[in-house]
MOPAC internal coordinates of N, CA, C and O (Angstrom, degrees):
PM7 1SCF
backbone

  N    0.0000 0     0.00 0     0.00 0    0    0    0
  C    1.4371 1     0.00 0     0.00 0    1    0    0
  C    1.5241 1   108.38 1     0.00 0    2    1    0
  O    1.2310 1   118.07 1   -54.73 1    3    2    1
  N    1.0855 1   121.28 1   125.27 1    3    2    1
  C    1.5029 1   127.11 1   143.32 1    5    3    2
  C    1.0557 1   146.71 1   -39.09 1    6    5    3
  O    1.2310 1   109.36 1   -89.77 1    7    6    5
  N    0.8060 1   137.54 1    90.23 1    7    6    5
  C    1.7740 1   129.05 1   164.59 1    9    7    6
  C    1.6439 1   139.29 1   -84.81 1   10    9    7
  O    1.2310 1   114.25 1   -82.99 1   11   10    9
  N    1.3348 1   128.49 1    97.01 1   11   10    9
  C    1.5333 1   128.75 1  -168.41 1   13   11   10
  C    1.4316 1   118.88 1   158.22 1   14   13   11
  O    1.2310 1   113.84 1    -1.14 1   15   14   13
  N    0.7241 1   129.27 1   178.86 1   15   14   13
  C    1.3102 1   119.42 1  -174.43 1   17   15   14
  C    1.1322 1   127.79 1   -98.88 1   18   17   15
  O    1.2310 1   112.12 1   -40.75 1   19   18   17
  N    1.6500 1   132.47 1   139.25 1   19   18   17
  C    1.4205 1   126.74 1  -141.27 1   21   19   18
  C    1.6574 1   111.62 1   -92.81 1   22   21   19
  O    1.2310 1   122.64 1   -67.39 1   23   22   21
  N    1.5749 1   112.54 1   112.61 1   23   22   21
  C    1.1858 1   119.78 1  -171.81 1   25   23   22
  C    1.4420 1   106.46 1   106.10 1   26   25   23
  O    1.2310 1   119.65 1   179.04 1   27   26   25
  N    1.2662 1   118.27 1    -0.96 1   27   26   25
  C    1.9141 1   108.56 1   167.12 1   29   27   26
  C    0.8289 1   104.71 1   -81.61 1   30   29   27
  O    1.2310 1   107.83 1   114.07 1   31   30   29
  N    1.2038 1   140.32 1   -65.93 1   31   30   29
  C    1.8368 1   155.40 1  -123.19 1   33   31   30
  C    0.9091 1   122.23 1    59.33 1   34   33   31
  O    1.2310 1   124.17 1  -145.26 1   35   34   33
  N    1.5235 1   109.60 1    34.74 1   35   34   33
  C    1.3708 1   102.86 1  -172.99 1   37   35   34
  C    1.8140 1   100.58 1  -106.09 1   38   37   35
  O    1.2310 1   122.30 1  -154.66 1   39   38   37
  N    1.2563 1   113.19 1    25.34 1   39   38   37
  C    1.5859 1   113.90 1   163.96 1   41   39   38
  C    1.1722 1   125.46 1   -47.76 1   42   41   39
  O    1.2310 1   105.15 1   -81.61 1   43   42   41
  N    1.4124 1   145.09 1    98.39 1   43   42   41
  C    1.3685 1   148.88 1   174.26 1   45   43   42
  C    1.3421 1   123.19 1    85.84 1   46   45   43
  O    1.2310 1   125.36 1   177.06 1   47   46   45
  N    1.1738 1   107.31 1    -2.94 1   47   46   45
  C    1.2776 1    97.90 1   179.30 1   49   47   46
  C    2.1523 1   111.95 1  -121.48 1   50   49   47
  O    1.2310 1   122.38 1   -14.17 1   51   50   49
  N    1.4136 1   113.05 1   165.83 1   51   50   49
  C    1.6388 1   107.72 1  -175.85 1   53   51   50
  C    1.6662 1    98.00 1   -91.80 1   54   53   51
  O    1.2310 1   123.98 1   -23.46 1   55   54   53
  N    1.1447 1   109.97 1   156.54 1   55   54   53
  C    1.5962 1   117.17 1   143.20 1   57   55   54
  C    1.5060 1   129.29 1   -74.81 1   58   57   55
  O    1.2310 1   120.98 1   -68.48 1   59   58   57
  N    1.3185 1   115.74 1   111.52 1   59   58   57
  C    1.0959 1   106.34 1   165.58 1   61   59   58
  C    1.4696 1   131.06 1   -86.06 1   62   61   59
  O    1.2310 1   111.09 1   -39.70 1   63   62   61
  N    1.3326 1   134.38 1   140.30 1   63   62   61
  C    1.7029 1   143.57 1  -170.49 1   65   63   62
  C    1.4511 1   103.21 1   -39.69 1   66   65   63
  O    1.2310 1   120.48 1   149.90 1   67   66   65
  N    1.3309 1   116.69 1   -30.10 1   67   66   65
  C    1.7119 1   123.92 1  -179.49 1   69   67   66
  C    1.1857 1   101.87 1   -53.75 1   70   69   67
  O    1.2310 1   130.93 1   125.73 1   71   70   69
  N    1.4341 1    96.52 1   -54.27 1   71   70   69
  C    1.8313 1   103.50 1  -139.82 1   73   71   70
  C    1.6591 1   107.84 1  -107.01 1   74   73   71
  O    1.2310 1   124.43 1   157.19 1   75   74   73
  N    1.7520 1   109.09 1   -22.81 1   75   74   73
  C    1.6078 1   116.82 1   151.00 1   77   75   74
  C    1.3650 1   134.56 1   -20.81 1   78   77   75
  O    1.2310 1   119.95 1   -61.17 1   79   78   77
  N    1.3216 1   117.70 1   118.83 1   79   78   77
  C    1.5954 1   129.42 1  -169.39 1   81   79   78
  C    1.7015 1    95.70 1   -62.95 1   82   81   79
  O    1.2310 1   109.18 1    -1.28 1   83   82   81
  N    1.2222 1   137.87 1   178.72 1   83   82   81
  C    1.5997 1   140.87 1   167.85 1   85   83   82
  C    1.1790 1   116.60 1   -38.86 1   86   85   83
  O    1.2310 1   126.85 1   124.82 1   87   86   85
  N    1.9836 1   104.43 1   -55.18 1   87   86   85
  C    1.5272 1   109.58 1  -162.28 1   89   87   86
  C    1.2199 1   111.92 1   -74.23 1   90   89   87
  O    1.2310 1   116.61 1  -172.43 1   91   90   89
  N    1.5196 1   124.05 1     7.57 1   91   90   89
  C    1.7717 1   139.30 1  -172.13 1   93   91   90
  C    1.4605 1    98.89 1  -113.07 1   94   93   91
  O    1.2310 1   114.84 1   165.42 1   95   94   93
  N    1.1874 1   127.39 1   -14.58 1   95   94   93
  C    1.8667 1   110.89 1   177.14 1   97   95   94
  C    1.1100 1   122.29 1  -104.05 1   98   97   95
  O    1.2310 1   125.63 1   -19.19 1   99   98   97
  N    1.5306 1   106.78 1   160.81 1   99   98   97
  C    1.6998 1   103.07 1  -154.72 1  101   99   98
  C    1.5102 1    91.10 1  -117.82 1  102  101   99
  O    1.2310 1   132.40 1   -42.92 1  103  102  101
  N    1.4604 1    93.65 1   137.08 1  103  102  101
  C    1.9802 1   111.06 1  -173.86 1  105  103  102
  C    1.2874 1    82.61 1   -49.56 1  106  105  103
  O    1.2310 1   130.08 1   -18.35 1  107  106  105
  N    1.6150 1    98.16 1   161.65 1  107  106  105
  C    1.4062 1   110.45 1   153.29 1  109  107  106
  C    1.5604 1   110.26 1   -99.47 1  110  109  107
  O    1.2310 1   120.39 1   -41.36 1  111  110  109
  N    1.4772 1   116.86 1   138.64 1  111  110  109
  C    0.8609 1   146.42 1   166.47 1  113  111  110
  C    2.1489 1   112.45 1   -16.03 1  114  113  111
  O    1.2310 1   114.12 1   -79.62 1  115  114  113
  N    1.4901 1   128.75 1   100.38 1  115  114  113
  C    1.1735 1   110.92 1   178.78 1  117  115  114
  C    1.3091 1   138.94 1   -30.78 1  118  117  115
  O    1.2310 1   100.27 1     0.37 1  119  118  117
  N    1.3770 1   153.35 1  -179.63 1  119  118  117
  C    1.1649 1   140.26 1  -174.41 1  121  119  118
  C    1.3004 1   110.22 1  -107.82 1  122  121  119
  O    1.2310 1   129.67 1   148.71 1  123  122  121
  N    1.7294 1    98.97 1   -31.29 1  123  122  121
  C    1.7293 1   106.77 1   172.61 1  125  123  122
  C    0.8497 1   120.24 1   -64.87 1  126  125  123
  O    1.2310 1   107.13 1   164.94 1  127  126  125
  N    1.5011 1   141.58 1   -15.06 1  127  126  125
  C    1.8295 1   136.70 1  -173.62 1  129  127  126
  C    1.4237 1    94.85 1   -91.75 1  130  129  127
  O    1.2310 1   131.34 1   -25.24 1  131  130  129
  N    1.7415 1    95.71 1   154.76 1  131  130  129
  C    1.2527 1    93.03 1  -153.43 1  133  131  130
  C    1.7867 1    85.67 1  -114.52 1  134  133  131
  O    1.2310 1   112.38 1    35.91 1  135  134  133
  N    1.1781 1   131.99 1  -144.09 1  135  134  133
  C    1.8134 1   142.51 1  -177.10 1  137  135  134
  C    1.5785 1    87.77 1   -63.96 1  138  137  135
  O    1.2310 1   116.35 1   117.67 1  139  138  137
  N    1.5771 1   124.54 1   -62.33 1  139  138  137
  C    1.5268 1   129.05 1  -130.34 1  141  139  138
  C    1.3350 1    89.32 1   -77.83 1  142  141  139
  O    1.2310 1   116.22 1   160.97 1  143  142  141
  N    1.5836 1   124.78 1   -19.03 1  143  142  141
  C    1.6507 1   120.34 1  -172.55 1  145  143  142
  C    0.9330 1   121.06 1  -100.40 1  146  145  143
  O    1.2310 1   118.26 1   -38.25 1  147  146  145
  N    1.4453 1   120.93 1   141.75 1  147  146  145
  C    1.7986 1   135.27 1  -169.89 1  149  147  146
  C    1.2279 1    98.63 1  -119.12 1  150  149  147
  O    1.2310 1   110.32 1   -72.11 1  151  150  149
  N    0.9353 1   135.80 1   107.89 1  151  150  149
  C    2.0447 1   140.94 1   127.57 1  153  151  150
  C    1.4872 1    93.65 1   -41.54 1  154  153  151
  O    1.2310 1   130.72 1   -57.55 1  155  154  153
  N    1.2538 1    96.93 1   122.45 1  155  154  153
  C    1.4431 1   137.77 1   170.27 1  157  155  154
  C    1.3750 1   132.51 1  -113.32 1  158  157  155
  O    1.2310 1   117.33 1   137.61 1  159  158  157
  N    1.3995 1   122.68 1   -42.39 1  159  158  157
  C    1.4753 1   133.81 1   136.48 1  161  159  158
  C    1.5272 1   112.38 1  -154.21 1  162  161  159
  O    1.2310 1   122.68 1   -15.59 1  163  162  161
  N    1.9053 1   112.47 1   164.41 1  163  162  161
  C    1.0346 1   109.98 1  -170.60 1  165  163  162
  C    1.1978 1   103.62 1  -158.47 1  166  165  163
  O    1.2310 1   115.60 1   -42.12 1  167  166  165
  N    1.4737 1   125.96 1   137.88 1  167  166  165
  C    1.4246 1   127.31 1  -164.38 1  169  167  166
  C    1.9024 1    90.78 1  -148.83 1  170  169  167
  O    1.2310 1   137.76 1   -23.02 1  171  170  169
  N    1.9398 1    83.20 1   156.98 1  171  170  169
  C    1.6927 1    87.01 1  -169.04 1  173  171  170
  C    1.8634 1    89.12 1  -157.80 1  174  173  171
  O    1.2310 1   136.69 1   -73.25 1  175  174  173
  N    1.3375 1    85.27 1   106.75 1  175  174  173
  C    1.5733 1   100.17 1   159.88 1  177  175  174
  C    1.6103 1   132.18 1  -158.66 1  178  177  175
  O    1.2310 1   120.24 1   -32.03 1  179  178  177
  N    1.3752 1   117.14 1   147.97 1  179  178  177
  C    1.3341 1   120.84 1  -163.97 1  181  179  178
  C    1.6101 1   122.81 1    58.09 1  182  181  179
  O    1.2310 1   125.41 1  -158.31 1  183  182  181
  N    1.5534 1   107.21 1    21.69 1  183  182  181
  C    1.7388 1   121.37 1  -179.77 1  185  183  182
  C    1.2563 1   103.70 1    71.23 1  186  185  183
  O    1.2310 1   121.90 1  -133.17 1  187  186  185
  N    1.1465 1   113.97 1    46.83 1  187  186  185
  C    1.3180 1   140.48 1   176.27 1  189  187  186
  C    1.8528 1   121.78 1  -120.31 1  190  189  187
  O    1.2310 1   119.01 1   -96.68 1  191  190  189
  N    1.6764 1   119.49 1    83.32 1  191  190  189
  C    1.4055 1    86.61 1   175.53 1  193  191  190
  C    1.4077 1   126.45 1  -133.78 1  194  193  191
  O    1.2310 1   118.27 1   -45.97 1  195  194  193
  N    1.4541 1   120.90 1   134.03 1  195  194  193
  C    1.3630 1   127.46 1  -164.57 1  197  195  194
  C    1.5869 1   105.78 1   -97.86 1  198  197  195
  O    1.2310 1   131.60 1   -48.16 1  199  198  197
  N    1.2379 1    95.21 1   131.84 1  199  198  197
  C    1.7019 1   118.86 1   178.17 1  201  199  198
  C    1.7369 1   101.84 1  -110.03 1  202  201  199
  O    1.2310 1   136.08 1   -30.75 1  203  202  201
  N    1.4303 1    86.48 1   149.25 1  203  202  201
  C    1.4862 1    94.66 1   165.32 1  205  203  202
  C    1.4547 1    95.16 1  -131.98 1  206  205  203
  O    1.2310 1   121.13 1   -35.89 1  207  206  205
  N    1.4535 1   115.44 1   144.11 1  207  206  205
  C    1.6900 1   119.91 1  -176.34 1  209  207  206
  C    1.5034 1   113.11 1  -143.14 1  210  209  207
  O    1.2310 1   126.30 1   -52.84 1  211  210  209
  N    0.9402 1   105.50 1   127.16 1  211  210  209
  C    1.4034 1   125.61 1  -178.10 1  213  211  210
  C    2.0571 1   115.42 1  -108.51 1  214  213  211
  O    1.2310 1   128.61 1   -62.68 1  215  214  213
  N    1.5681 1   101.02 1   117.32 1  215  214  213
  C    1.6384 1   100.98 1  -151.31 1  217  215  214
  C    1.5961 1    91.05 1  -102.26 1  218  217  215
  O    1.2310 1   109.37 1   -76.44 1  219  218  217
  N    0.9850 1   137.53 1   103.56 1  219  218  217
  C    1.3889 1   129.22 1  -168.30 1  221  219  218
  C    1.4985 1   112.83 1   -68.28 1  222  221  219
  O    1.2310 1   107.87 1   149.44 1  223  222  221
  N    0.9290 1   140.25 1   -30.56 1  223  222  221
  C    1.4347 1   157.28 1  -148.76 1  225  223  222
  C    2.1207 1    82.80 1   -76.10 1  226  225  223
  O    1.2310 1   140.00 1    98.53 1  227  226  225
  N    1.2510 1    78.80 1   -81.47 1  227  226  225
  C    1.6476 1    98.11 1  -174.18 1  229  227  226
  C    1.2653 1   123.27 1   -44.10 1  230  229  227
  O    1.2310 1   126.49 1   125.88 1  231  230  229
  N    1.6268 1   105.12 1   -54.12 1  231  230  229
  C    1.4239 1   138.22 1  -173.54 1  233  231  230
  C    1.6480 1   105.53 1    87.92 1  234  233  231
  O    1.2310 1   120.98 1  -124.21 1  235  234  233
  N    0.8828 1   115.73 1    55.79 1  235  234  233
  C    1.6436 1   117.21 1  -155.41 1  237  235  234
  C    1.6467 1    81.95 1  -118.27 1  238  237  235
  O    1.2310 1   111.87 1   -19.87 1  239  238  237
  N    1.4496 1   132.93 1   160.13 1  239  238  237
  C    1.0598 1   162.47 1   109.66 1  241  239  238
  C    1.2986 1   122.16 1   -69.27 1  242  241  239
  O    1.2310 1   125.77 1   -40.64 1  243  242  241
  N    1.7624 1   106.51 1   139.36 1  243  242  241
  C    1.0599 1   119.65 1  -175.31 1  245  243  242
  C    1.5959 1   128.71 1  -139.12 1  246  245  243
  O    1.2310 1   110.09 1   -61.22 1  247  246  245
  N    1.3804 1   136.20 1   118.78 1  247  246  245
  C    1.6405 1   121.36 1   178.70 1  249  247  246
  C    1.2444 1   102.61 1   -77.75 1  250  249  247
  O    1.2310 1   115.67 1   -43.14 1  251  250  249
  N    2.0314 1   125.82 1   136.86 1  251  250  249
  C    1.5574 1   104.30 1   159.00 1  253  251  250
  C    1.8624 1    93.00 1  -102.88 1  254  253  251
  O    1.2310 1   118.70 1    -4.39 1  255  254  253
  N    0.8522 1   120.09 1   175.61 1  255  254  253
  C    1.8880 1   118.41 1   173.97 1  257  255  254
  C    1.9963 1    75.18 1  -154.14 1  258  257  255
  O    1.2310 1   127.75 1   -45.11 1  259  258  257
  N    1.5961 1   102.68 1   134.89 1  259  258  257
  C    1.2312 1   124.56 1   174.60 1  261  259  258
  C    1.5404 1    96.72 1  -137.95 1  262  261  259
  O    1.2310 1   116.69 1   -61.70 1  263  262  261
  N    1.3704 1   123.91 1   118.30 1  263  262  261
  C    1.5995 1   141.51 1   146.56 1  265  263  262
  C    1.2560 1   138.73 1   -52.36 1  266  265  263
  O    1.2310 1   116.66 1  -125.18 1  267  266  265
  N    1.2850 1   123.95 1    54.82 1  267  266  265
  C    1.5503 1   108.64 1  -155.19 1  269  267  266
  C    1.8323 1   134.33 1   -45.93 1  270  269  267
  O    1.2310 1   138.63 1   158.71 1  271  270  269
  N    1.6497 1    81.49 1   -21.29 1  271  270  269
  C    1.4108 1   101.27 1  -158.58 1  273  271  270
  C    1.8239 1    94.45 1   -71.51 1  274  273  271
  O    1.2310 1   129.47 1   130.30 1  275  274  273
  N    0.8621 1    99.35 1   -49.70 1  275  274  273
  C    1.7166 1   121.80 1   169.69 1  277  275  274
  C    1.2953 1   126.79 1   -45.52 1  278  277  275
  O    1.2310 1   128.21 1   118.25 1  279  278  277
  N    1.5515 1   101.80 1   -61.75 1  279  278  277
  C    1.6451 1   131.70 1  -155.90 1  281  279  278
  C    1.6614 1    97.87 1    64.21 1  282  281  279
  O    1.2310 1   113.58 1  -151.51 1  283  282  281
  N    1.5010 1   129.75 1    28.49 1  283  282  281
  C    1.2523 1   100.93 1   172.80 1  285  283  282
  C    1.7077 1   101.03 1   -93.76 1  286  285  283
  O    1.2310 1   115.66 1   -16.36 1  287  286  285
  N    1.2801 1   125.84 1   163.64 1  287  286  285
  C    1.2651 1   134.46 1   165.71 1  289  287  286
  C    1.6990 1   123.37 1  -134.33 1  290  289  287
  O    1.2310 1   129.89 1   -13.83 1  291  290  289
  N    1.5809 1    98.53 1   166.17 1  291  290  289
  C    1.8314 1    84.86 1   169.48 1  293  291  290
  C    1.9125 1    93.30 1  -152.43 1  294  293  291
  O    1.2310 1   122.58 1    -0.42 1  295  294  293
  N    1.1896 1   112.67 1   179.58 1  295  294  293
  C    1.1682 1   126.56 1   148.07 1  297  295  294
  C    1.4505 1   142.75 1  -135.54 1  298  297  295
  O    1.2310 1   111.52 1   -58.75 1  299  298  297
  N    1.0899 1   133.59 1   121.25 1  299  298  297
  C    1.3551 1   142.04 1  -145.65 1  301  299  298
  C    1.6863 1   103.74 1   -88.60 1  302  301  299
  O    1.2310 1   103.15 1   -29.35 1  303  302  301
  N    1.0195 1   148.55 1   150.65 1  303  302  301
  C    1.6081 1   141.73 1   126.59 1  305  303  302
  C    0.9070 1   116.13 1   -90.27 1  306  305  303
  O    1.2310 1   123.62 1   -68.43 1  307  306  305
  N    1.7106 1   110.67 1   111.57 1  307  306  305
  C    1.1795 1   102.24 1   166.60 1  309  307  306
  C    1.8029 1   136.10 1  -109.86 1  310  309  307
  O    1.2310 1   107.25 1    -6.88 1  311  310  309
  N    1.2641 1   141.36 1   173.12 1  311  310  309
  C    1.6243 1   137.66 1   173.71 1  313  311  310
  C    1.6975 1    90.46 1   -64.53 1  314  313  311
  O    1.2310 1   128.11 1   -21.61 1  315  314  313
  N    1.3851 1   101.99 1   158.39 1  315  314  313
  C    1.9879 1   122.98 1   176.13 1  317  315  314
  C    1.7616 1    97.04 1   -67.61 1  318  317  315
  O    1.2310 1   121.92 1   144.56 1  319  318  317
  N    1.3554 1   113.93 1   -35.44 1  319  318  317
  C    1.4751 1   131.20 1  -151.96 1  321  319  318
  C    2.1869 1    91.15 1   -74.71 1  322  321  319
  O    1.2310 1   119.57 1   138.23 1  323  322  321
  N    1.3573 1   118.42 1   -41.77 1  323  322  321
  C    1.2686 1   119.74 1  -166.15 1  325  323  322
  C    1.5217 1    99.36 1  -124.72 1  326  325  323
  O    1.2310 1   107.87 1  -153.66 1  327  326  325
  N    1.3735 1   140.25 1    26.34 1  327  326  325
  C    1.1114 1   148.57 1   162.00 1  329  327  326
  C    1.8002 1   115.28 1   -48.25 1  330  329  327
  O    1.2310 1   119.27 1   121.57 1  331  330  329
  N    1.6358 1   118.99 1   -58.43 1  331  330  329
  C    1.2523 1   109.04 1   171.63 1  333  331  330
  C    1.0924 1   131.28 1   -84.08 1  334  333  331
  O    1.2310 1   122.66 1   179.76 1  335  334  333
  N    1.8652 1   112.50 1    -0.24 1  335  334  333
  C    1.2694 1   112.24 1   149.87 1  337  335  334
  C    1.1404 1   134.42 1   -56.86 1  338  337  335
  O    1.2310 1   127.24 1   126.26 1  339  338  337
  N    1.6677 1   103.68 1   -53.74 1  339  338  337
  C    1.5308 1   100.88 1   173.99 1  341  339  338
  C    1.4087 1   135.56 1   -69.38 1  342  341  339
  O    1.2310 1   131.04 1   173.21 1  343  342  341
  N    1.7025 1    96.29 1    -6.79 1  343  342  341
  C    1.4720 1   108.03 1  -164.98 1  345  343  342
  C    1.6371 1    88.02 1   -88.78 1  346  345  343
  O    1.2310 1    98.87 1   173.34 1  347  346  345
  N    1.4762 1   155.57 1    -6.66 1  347  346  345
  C    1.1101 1   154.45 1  -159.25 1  349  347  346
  C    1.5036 1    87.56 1  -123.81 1  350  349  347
  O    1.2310 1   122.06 1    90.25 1  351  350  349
  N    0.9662 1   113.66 1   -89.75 1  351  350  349
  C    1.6528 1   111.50 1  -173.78 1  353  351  350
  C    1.7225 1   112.22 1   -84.59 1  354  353  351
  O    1.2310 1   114.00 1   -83.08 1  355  354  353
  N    0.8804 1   128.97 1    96.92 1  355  354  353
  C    2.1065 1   148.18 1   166.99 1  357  355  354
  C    1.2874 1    87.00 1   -67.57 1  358  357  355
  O    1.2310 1   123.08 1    84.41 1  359  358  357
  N    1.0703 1   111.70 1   -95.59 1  359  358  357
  C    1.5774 1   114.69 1  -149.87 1  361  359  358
  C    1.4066 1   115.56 1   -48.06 1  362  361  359
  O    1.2310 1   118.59 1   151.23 1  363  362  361
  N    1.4129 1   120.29 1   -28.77 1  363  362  361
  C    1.6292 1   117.02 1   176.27 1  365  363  362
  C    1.4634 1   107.91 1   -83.67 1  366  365  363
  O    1.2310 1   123.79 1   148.53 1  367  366  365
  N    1.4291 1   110.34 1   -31.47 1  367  366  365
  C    1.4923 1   116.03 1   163.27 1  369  367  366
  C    1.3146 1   128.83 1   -48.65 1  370  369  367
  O    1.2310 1   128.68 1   129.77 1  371  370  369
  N    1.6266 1   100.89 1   -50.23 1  371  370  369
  C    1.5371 1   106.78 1   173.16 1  373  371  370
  C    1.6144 1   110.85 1   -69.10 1  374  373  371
  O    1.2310 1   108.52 1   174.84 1  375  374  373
  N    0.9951 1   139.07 1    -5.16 1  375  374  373
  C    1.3681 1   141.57 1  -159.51 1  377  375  374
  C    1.0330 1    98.22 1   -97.21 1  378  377  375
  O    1.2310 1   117.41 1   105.67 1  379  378  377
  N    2.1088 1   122.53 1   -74.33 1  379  378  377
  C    0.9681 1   126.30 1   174.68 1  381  379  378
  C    1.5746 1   131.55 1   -24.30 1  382  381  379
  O    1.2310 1   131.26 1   149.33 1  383  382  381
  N    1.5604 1    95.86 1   -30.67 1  383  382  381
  C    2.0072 1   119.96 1  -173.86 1  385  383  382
  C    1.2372 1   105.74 1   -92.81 1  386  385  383
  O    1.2310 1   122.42 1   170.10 1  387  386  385
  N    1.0349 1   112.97 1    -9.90 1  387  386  385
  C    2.2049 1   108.41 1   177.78 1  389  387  386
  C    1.4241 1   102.30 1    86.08 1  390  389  387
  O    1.2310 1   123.24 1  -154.47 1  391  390  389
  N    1.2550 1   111.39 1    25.53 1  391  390  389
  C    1.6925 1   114.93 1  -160.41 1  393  391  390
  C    1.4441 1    90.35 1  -104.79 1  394  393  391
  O    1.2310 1   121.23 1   -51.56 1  395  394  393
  N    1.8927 1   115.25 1   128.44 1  395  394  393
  C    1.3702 1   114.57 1  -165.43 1  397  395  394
  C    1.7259 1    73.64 1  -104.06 1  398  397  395
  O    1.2310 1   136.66 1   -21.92 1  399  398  397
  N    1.1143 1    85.33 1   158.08 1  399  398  397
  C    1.9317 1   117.35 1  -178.26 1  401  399  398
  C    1.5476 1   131.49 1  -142.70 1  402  401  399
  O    1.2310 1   120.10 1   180.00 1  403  402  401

């Protein structure tokens, strides 16, 4: 029996980061975060990119949303409870919060 999905080849065996196509490698880590900061998730589209950050020290959560097209940016705090909300939708997030952007 097989296991994987039909037409990958990816039956039985792992990917390794070496040998991983794009959509399999993991960013490296920014240069600006410092020890106390965790990347938690991170998505980037249309020069658009949303961070989710986790500050250990504090325990604080955080949205960053950076514009490239713009260069405008902001950062959100958010509760653990609405974290992948805001981390999916910022801008309605920030709205909902009185948060100008």
């Amino acid at each position: 029996m097989r296991i994987g999905f039909p037409g990958t080849g990816t039956a039985g065996r792992h990917l390794r980061p070496e040998v991983a196509g794009p959509e399999h490698e993991v960013p490296p880590e920014p240069d600006t975060m410092d020890q106390d900061t965790a990347e938690l998730a991170c998505r980037r589209g249309a020069g658009i990119e949303v961070t989710l950050l986790w500050h250990r020290t504090s325990g604080e959560l955080t949205v960053s949303v950076t514009d490239a097209a713009s260069g405008a940016s902001f950062e959100l705090p958010v509760a653990a409870d609405e974290a992948l909300a805001a981390f999916h939708h910022p801008y309605g997030y920030a709205a909902a919060q009185g948060v100008a952007y």
